[in-house]
DRENDO-1510 file (C-alpha; in Angstrom, 1 decimal, always signed):
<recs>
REC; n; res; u; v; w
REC; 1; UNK; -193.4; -60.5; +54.2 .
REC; 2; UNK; -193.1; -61.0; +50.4 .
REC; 3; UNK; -195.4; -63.4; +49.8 .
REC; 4; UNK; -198.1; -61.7; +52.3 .
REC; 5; UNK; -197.5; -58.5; +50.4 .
REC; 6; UNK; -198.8; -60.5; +47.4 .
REC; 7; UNK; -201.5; -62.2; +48.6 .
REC; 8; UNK; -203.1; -58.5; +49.7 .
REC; 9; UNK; -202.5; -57.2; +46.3 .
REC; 10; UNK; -204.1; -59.9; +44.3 .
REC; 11; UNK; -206.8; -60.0; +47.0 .
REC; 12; UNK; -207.5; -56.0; +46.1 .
REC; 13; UNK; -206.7; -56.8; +42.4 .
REC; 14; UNK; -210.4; -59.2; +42.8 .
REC; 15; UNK; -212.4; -56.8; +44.5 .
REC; 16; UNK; -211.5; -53.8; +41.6 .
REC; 17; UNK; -212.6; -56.7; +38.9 .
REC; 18; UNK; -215.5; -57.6; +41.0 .
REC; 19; UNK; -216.4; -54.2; +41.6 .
REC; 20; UNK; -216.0; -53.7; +37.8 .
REC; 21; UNK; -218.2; -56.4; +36.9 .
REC; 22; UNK; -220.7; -54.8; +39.1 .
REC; 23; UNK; -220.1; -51.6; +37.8 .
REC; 24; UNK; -221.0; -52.6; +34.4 .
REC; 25; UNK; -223.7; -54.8; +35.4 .
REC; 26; UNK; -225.3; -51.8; +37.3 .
REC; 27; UNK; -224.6; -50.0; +34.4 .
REC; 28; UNK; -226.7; -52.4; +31.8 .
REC; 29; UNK; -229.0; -52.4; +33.9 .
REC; 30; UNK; -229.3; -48.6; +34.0 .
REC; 31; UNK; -229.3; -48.4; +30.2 .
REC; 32; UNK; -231.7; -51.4; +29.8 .
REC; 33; UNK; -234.3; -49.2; +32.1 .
REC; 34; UNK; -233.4; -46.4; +30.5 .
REC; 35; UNK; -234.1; -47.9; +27.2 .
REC; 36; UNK; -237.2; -49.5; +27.8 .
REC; 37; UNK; -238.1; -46.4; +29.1 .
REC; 38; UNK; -237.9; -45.0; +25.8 .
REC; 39; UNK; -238.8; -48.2; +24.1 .
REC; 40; UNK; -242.2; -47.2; +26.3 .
REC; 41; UNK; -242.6; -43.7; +25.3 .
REC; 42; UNK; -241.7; -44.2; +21.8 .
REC; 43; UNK; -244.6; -46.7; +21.5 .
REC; 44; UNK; -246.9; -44.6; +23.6 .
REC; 45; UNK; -246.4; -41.7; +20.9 .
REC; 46; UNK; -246.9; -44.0; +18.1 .
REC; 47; UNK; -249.9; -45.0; +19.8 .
REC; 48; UNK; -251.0; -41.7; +19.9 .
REC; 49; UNK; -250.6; -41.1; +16.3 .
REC; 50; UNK; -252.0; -43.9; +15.2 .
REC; 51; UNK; -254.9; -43.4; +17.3 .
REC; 52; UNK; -255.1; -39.9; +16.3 .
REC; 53; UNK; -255.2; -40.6; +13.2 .
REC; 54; UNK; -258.7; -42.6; +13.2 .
REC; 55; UNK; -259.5; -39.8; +15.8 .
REC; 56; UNK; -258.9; -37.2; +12.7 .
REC; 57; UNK; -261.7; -39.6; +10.3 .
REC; 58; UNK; -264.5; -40.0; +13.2 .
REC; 59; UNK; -264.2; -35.8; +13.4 .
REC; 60; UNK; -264.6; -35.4; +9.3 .
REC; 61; UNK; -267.6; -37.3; +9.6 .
REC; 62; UNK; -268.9; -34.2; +11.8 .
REC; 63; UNK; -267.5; -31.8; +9.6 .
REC; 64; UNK; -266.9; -30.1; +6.0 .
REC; 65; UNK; -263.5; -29.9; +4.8 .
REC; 66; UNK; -262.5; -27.9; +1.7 .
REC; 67; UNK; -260.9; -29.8; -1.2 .
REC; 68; UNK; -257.3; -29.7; -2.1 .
REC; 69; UNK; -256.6; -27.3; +1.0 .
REC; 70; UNK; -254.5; -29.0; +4.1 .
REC; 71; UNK; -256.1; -28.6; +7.4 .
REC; 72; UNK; -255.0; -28.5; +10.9 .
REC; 73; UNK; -256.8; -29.8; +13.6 .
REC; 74; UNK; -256.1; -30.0; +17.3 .
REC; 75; UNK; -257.5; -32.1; +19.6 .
REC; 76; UNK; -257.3; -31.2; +23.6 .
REC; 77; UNK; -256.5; -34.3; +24.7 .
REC; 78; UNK; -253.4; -34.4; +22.9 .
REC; 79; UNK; -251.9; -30.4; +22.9 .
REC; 80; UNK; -248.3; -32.0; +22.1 .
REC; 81; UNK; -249.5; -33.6; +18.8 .
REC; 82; UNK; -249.7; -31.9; +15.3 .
REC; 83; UNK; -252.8; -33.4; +12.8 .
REC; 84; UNK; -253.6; -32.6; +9.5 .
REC; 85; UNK; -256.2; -33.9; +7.1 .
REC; 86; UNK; -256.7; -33.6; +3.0 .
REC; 87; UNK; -259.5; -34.1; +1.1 .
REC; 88; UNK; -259.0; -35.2; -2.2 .
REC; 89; UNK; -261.2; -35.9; -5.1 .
REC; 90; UNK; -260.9; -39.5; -7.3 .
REC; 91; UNK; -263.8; -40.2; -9.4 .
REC; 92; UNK; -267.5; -40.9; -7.4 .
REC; 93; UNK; -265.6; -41.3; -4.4 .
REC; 94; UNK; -263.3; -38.7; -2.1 .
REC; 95; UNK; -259.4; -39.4; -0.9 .
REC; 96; UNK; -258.9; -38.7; +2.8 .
REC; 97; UNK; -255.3; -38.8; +4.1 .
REC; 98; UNK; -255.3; -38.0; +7.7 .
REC; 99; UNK; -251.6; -37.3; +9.2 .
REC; 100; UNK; -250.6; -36.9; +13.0 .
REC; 101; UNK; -247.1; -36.3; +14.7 .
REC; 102; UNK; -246.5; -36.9; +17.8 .
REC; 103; UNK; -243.2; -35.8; +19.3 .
REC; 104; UNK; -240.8; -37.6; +16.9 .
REC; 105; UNK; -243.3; -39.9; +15.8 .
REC; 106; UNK; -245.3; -39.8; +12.4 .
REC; 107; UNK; -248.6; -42.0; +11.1 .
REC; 108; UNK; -251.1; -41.6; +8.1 .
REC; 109; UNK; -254.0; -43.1; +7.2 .
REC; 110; UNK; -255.7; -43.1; +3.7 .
REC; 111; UNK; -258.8; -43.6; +2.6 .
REC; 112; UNK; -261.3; -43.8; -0.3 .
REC; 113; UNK; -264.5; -41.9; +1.3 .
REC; 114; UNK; -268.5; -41.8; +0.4 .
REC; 115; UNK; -271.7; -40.9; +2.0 .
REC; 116; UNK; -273.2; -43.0; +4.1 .
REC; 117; UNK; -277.5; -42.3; +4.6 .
REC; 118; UNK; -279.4; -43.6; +7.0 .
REC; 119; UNK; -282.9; -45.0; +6.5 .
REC; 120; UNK; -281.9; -45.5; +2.9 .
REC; 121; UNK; -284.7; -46.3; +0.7 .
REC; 122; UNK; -285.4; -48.7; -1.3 .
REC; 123; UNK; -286.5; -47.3; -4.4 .
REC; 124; UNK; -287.0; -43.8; -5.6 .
REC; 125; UNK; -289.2; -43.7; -8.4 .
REC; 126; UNK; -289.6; -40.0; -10.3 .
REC; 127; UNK; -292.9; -38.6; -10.2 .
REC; 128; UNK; -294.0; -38.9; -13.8 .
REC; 129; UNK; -297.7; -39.1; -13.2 .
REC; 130; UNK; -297.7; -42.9; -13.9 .
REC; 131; UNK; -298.0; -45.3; -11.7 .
REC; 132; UNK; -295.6; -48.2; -11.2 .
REC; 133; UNK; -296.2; -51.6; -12.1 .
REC; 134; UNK; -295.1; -54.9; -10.9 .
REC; 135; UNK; -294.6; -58.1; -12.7 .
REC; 136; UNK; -293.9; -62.0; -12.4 .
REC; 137; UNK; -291.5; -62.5; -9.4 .
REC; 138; UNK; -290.5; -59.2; -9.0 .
REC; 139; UNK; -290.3; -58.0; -5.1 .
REC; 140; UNK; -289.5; -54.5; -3.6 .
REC; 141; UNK; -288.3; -54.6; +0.0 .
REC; 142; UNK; -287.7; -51.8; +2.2 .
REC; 143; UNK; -289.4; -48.1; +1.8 .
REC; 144; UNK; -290.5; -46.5; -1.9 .
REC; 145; UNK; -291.2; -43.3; -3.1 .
REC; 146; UNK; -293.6; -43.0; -5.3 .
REC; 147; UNK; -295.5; -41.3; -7.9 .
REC; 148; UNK; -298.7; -40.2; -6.4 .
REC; 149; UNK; -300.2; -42.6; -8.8 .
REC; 150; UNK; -298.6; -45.4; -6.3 .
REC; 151; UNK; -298.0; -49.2; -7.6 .
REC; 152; UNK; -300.4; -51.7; -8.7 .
REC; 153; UNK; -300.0; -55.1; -10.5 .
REC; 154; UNK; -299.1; -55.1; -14.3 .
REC; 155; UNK; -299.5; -58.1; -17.0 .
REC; 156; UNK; -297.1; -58.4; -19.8 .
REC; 157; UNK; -297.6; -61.6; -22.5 .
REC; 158; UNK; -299.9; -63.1; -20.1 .
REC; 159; UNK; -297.7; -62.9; -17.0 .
REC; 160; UNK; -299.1; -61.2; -13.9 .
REC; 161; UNK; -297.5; -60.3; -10.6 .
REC; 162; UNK; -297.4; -63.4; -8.4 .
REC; 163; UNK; -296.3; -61.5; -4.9 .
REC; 164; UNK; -298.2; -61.5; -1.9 .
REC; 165; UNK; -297.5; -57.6; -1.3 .
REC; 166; UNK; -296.8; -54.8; -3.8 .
REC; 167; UNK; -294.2; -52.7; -1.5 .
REC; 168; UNK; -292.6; -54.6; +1.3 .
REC; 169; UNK; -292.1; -51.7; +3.3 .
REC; 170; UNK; -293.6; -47.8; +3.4 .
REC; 171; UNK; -294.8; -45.8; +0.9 .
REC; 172; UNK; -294.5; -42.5; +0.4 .
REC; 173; UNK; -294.8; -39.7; -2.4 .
REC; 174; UNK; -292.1; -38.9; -4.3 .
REC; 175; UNK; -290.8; -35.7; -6.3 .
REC; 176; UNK; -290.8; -34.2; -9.2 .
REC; 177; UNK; -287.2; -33.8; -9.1 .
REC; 178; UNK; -284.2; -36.5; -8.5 .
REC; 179; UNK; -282.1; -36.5; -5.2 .
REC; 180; UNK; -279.3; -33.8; -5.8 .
REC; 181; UNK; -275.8; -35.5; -6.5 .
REC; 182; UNK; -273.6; -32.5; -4.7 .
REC; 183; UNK; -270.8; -33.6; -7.0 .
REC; 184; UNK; -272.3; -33.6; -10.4 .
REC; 185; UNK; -270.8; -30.7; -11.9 .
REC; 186; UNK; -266.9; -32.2; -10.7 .
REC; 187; UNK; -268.0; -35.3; -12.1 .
REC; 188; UNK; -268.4; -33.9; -15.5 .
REC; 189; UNK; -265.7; -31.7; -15.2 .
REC; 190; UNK; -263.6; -34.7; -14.5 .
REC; 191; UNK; -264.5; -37.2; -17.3 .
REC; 192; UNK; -263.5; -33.7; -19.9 .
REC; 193; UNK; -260.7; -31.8; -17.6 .
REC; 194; UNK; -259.5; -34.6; -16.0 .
REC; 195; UNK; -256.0; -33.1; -15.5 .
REC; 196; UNK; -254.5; -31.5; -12.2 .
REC; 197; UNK; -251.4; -29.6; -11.2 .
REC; 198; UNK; -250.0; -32.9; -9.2 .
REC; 199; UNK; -249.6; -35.4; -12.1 .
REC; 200; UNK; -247.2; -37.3; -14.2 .
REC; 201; UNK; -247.4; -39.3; -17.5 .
REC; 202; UNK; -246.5; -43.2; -17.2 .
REC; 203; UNK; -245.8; -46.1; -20.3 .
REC; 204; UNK; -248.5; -48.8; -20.3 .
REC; 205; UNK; -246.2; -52.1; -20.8 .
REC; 206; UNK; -246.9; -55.8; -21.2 .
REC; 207; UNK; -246.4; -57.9; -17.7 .
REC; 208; UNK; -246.7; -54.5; -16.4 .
REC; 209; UNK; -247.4; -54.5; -12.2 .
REC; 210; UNK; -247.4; -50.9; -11.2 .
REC; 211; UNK; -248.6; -49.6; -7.8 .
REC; 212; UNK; -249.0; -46.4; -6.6 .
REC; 213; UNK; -249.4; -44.5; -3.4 .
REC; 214; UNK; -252.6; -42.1; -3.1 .
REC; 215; UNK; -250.4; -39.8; -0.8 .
REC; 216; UNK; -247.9; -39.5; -3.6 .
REC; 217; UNK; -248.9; -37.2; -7.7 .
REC; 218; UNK; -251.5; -39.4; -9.8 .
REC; 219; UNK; -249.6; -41.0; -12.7 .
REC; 220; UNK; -252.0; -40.7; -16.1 .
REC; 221; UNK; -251.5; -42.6; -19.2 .
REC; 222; UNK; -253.4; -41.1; -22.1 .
REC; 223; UNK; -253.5; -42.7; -26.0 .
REC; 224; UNK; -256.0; -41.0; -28.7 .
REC; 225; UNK; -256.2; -44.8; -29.8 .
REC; 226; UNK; -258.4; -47.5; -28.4 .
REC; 227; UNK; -256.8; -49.0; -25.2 .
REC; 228; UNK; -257.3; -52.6; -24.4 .
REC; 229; UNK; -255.8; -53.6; -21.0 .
REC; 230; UNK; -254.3; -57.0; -20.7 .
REC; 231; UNK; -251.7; -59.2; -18.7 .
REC; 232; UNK; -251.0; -56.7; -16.1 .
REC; 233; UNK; -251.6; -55.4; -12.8 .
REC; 234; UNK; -252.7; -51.6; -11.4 .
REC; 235; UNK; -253.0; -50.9; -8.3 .
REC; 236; UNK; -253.8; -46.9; -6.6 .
REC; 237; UNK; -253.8; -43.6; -7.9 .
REC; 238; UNK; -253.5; -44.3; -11.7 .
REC; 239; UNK; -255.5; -42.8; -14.3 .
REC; 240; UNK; -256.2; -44.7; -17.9 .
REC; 241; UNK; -257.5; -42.5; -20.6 .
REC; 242; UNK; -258.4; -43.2; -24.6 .
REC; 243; UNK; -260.3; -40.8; -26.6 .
REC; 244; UNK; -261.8; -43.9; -28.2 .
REC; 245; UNK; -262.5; -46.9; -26.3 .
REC; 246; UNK; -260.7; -49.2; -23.5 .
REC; 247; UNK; -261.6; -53.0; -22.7 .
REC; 248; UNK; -260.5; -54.4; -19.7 .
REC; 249; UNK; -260.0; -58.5; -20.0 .
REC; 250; UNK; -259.9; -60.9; -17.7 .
REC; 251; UNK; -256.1; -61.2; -17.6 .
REC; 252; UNK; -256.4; -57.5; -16.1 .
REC; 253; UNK; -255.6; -57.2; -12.5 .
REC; 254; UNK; -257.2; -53.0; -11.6 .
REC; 255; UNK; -257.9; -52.1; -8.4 .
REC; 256; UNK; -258.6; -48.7; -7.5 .
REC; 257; UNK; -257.6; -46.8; -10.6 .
REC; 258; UNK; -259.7; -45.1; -12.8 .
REC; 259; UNK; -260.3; -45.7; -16.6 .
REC; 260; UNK; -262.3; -42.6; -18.5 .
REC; 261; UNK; -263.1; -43.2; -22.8 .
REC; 262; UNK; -266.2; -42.5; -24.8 .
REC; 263; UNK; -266.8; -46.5; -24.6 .
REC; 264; UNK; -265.7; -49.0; -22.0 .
REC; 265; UNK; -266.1; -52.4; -22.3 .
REC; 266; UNK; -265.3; -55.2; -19.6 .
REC; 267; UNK; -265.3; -58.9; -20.9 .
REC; 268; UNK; -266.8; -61.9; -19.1 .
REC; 269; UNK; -264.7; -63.1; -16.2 .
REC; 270; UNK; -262.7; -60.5; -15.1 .
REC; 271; UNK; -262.5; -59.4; -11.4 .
REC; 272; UNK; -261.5; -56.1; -10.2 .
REC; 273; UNK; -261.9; -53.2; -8.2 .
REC; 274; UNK; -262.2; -50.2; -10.6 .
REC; 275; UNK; -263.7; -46.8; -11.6 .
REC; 276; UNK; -265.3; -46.7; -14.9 .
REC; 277; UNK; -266.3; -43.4; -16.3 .
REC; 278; UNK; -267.4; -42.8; -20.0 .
REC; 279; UNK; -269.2; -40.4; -22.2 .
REC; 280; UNK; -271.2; -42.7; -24.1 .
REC; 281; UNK; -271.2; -46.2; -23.1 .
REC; 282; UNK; -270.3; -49.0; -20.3 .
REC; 283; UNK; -270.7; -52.6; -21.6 .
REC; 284; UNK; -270.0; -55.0; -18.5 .
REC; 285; UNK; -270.2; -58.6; -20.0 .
REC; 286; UNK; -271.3; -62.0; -18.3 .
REC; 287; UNK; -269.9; -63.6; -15.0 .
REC; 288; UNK; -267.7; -60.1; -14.2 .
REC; 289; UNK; -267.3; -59.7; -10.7 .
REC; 290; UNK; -266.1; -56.0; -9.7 .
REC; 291; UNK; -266.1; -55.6; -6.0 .
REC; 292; UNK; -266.7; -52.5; -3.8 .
REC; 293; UNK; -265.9; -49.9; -3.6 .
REC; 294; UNK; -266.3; -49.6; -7.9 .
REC; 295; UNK; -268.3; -47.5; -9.8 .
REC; 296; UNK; -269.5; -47.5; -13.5 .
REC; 297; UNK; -270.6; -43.6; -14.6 .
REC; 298; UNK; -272.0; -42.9; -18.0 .
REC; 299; UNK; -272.1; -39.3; -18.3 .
REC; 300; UNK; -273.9; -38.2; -21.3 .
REC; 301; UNK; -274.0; -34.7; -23.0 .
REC; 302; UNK; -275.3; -35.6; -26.6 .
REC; 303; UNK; -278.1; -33.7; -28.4 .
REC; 304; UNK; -281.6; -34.3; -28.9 .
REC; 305; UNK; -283.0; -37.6; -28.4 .
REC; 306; UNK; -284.5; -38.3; -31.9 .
REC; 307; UNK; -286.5; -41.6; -30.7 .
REC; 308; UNK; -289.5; -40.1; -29.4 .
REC; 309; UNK; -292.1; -43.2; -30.5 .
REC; 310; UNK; -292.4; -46.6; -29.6 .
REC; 311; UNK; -292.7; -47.7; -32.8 .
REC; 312; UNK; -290.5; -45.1; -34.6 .
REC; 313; UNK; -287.7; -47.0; -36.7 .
REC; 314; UNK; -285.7; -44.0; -35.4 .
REC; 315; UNK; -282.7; -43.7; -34.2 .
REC; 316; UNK; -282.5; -44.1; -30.5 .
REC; 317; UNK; -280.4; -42.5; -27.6 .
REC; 318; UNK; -276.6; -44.6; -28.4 .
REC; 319; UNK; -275.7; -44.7; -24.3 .
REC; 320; UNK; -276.2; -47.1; -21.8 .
REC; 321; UNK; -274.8; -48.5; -19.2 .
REC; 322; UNK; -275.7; -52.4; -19.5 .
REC; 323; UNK; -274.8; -55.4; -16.9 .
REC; 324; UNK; -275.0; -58.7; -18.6 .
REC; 325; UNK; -276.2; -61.9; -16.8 .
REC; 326; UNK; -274.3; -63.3; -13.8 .
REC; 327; UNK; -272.6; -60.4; -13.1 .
REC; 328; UNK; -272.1; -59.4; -9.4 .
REC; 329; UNK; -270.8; -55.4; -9.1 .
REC; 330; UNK; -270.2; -53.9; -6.0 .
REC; 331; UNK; -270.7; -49.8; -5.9 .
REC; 332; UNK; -271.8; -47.4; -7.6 .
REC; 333; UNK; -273.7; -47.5; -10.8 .
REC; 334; UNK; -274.9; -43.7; -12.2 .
REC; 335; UNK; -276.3; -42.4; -15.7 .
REC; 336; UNK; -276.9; -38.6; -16.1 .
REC; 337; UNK; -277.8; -37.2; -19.3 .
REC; 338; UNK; -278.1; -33.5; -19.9 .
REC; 339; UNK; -281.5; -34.5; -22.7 .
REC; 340; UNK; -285.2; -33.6; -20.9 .
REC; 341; UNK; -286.9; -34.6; -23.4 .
REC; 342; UNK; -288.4; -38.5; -23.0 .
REC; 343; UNK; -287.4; -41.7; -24.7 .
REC; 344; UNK; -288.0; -45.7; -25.0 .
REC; 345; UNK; -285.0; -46.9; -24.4 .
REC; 346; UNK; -283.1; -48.3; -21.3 .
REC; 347; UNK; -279.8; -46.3; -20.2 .
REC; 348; UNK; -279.5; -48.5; -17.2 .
REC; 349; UNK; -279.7; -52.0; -18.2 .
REC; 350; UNK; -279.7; -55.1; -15.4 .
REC; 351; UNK; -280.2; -58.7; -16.8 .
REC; 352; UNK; -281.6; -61.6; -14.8 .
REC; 353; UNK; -279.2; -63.5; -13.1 .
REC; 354; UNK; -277.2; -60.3; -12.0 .
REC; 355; UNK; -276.7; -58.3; -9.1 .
REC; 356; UNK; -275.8; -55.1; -7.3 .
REC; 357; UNK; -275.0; -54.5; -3.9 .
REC; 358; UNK; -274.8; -50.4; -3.8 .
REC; 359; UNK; -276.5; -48.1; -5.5 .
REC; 360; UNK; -278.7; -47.6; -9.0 .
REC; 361; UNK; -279.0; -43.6; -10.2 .
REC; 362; UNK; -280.5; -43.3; -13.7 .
REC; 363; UNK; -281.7; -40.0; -14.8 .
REC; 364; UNK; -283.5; -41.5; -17.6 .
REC; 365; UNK; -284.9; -45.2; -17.7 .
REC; 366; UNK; -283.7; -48.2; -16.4 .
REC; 367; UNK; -284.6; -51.9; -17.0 .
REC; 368; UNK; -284.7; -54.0; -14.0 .
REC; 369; UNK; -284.8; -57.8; -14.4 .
REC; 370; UNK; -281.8; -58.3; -11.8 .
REC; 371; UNK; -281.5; -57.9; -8.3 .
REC; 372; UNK; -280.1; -54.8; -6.7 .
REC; 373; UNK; -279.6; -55.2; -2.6 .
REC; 374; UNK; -279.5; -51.3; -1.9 .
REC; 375; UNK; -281.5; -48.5; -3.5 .
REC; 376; UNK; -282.2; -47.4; -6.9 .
REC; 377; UNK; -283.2; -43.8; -7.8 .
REC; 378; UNK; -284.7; -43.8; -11.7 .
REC; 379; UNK; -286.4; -41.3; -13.3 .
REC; 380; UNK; -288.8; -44.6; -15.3 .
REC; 381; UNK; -288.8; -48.0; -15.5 .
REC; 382; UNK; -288.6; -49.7; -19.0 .
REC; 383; UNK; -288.6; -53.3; -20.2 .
REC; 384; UNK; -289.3; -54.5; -24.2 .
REC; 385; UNK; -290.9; -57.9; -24.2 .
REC; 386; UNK; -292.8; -59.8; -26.6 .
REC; 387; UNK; -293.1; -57.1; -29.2 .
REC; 388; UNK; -294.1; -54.1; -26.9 .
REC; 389; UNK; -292.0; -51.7; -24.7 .
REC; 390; UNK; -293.7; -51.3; -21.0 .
REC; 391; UNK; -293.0; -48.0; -19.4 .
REC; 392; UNK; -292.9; -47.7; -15.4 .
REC; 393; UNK; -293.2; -52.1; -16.0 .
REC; 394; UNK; -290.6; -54.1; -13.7 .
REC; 395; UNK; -290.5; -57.7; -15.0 .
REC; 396; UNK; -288.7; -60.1; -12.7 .
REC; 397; UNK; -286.4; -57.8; -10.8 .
REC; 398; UNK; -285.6; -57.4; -6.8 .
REC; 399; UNK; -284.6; -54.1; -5.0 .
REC; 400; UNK; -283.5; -55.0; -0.8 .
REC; 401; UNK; -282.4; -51.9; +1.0 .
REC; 402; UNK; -282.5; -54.7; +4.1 .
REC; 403; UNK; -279.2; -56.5; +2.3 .
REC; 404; UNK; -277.1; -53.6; +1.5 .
REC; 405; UNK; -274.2; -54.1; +4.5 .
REC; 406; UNK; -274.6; -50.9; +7.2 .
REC; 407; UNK; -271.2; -50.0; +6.4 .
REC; 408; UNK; -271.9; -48.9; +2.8 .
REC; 409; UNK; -270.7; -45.5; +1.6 .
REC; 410; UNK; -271.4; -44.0; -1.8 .
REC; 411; UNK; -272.9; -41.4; -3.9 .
REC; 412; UNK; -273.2; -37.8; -2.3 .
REC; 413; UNK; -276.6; -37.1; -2.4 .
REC; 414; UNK; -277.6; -34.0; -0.7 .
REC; 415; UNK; -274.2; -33.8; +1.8 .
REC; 416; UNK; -270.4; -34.5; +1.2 .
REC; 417; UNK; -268.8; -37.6; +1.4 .
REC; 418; UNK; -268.6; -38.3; +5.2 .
REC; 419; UNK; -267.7; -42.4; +6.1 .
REC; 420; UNK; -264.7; -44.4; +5.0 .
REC; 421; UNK; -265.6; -46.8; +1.9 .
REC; 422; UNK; -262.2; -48.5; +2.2 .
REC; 423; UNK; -258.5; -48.5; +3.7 .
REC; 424; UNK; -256.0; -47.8; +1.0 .
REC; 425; UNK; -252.5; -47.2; +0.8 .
</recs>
């Protein structure tokens, strides 16, 4: 009786730690489901917000959004979500920083922004009542606006135009007055005032490497003495400013800052990605390669522009923004001067052998013996050769609306920035 007694009890004894077993297995199994479950709506949120986020920059291409102010948008699709957006200026460009939470799940997305216009044209030329005119191997592709005067072939030292057509494209009449740049007046403001509530003063240090988040103050170094920027690396929302001068060598590693002085000078070999902005000069030297989105911005106040002659021994207008030969810069390159009155001097000056892929604005003259695959917007063209200067003369250069990428977002002329230049953190 015993030992059946015994055999019963362990026999119950197997089925509770079988049933146990089972118990917890059911249980795991439970929790695992349970889990991935949540595992599932967790990433369908996160989902959400991410794609909200992009969701947020396709609608400010649509729409105007006030600087400096947060603003909330709501999309129907999504009633359980919460989205914000902030538009920010930084130099030519804008700062977007698009932000959406869904349930317990948060995303943002930043982003350097310019305008983006269709049926760009190739050249813009001020009407001046003087023709343009084309020499050697120089070649306009795309559409031109032009004086009513139109283009015809010039000869400088014995060198004519050797193209088969003047304009590779349309031709229309231009204005009397530049494209508008709606953010002029900032820009000015910016390169004087360039302070703002939400900033913070940094130390510039040797083997310095220093990044910083756009969604986070901007951090401003500023030294009355000349600056020269060497064996360190930038990166974001930092501002460099010298009330003399700053050079940037090659040992320099900027991308995305901003550098503001009266002169700015960028030796051969370096490569960056970089706002320059000065009040009197931009020297960018040989074999520099600065890629998009960068800009170089002369912004010049000064007074009257003594040089009124050709042959004057005068002085002439001291500010210019000059790109030296086998130089490739991607962006923005702009010159505005306050002075009307005329001159015979270059303010925007290309050598052979370089390129831009953006955008040329000169309110005054620019020499053209380089190639620029996107648009330029001059008010003349000037070139000195062989003893004479040659107004409204292009010797050698190349404008190509056709090669500047589709994606290309820049200067805000006539709307607000309204297309992504660039991802940034």
């Amino acid at each position: 009786m015993n030992s059946s007694k015994k055999i019963k009890a362990g026999a119950l004894q197997y089925v509770l730690v079988i049933s146990v077993i089972i118990a917890i297995v059911i249980l795991a199994f439970i929790s695992l489901v349970y889990l991935q479950q949540r595992v599932a709506i967790k990433h369908d949120f996160s989902k959400r917000a991410i794609g909200n986020t992009q969701l947020i920059f396709e609608y400010y291409q649509q729409k105007e959004f006030e600087y400096n102010q947060q603003s909330a948008i709501e999309f129907l699709n999504d009633e359980n979500s919460t989205n914000t957006f902030l538009k920010k200026h930084w130099g030519v460009f804008d700062i977007g920083i698009a932000t959406s939470n869904v349930k317990n799940e948060y995303f943002q997305k930043v982003a350097l922004l310019g305008t983006q216009i269709s049926n760009r044209n190739a050249l813009f030329l001020k009407e001046n009542n003087s023709s343009l005119l084309l020499v050697g191997n120089t070649k306009i592709i795309g559409n031109a606006a032009l004086p009513k005067q139109g283009v015809k072939t010039g000869n400088i030292a014995g060198i004519s135009y050797y193209g088969n057509r003047l304009i590779y494209g349309q031709k229309k009449n231009s204005t009397a007055q530049l494209p508008k740049i709606k953010n002029s007046a900032y820009l000015r403001d910016f390169i004087e005032k360039y302070d703002s509530e939400n900033v913070a003063n940094f130390e510039l240090e040797n083997d310095m490497q220093l990044h910083q988040s756009f969604t986070k103050e901007t951090l401003v170094y500023e030294d009355n003495n000349p600056i020269i920027l060497a064996n360190l690396s930038l990166n974001g929302h930092l501002l460099i400013v010298s009330k003399r001068s700053i050079t940037i060598t090659a040992s320099a590693k900027l991308k995305d800052v901003i550098l503001i002085a009266p002169e700015i000078t960028i030796e051969s070999n370096t490569i960056g990605t970089f706002q320059a902005m000065a009040s009197k000069r931009i020297t960018v030297e040989s074999n520099v390669q600065l890629a998009y989105p960068s800009a170089l911005v002369v912004l010049h106040k000064g007074g009257s522009i003594i040089n009124q002659s050709r042959n004057t021994n005068q002085p002439k207008e001291d500010s210019s923004i000059e790109i030296q030969k086998n130089t490739e810069f991607r962006g923005v390159v702009l010159y505005l001067s306050e002075n009307i009155e005329s001159n015979f001097d270059a303010q925007i000056k290309i050598a052979e052998n370089s390129k831009v892929v953006g955008e040329v604005y000169c309110s005054k003259n620019t020499e053209l013996q380089g190639n620029v695959a996107g648009s330029v917007v001059t008010n003349n063209f000037i070139i000195k050769k062989s003893g004479g200067t040659y107004v409204n003369h292009i010797y050698n250069g190349g404008i190509n609306s056709l090669e500047l990428p589709k994606q290309y977002a820049g200067l805000q002329m006539g709307q607000s920035s309204n297309q992504v230049a660039k991802w940034v953190d």
